[in-house]
C-alpha atoms as a printed R data frame, in Angstrom:
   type eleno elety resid chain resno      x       y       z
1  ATOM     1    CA   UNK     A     1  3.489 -58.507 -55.501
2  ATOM     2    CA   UNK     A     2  5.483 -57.114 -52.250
3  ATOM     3    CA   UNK     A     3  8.386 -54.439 -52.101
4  ATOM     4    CA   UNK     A     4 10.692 -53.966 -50.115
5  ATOM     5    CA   UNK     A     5 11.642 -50.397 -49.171
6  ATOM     6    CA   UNK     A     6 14.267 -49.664 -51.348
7  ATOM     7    CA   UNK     A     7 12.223 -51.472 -54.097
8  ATOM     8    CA   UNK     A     8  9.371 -48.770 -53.064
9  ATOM     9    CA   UNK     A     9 12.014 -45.790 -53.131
10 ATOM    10    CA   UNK     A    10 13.572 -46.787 -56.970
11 ATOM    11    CA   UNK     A    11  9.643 -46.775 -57.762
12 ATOM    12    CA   UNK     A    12  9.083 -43.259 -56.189
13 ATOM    13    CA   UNK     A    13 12.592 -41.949 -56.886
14 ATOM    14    CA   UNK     A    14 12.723 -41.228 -53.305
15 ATOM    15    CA   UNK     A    15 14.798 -42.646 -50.389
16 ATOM    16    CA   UNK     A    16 14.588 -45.524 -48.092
17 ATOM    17    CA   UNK     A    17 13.852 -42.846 -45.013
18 ATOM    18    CA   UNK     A    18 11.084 -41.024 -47.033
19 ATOM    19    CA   UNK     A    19  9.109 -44.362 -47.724
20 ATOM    20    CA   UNK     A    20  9.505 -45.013 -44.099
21 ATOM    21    CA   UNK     A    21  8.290 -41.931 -43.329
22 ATOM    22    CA   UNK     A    22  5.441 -42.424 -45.502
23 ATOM    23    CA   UNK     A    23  4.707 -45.737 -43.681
24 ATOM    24    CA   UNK     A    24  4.709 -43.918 -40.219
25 ATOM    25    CA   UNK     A    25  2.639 -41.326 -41.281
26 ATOM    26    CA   UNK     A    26 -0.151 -43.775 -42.815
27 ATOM    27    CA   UNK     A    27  0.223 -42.417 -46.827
28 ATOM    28    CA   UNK     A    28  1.635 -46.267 -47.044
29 ATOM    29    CA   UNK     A    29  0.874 -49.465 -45.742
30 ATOM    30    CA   UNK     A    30  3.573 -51.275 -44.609
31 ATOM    31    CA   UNK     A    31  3.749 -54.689 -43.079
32 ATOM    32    CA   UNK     A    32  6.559 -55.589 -40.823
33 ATOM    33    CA   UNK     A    33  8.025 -59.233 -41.187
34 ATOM    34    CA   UNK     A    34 10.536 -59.336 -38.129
35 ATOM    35    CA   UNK     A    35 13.267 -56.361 -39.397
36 ATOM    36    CA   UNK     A    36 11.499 -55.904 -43.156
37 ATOM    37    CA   UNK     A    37  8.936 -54.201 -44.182
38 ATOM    38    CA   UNK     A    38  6.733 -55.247 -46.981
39 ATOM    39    CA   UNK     A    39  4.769 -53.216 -49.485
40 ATOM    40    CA   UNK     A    40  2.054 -54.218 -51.723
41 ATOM    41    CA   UNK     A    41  3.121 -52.692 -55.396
42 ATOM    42    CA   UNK     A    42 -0.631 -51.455 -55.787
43 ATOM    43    CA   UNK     A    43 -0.245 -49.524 -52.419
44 ATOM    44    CA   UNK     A    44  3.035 -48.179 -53.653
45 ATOM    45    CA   UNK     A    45  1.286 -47.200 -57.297
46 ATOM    46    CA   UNK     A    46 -1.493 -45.913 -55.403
47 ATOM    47    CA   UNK     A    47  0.557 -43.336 -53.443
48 ATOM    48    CA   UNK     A    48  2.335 -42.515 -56.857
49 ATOM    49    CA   UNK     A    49 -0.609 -41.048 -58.208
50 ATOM    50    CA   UNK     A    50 -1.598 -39.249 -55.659
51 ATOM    51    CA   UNK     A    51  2.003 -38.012 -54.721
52 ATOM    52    CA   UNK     A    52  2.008 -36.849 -59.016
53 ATOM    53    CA   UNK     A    53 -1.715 -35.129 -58.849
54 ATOM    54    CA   UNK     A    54 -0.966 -32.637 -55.524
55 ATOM    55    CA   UNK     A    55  2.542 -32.501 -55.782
56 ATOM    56    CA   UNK     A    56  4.633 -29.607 -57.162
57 ATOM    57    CA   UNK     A    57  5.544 -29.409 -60.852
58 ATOM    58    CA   UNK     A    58  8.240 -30.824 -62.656
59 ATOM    59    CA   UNK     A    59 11.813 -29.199 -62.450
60 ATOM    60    CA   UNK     A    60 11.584 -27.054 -65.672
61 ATOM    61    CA   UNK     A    61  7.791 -26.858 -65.862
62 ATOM    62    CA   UNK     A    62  6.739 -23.659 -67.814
63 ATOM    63    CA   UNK     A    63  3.826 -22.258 -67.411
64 ATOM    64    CA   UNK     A    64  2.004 -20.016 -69.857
């Protein structure tokens, strides 16, 4: 299935710009159709994962 960009940022909980930015900095692929960019919803998932395993924890995240 393809996203669009602001179907990729509800996914991520990020913004338009920062899946853009993504894109541009090859952690995405994007494919441009005239003014539109798609994204594949694996490549999107993908990135999730790896975004959640080197990423910073949660707001509220105790450690012990």
């Amino acid at each position: 299935m393809w996203l669009t960009t602001a179907d990729a940022a509800k996914r991520l909980g990020v913004r338009t710009s920062s899946v853009r930015k993504a894109i541009e900095r090859g952690l995405i692929e994007g494919y441009e159709f005239g003014r539109e960019i798609a994204i594949r919803d694996r490549d999107v998932e993908a990135y999730k994962r790896r975004r959640l395993a080197t990423g910073r924890p949660a707001k509220g995240f105790k450690k012990d």
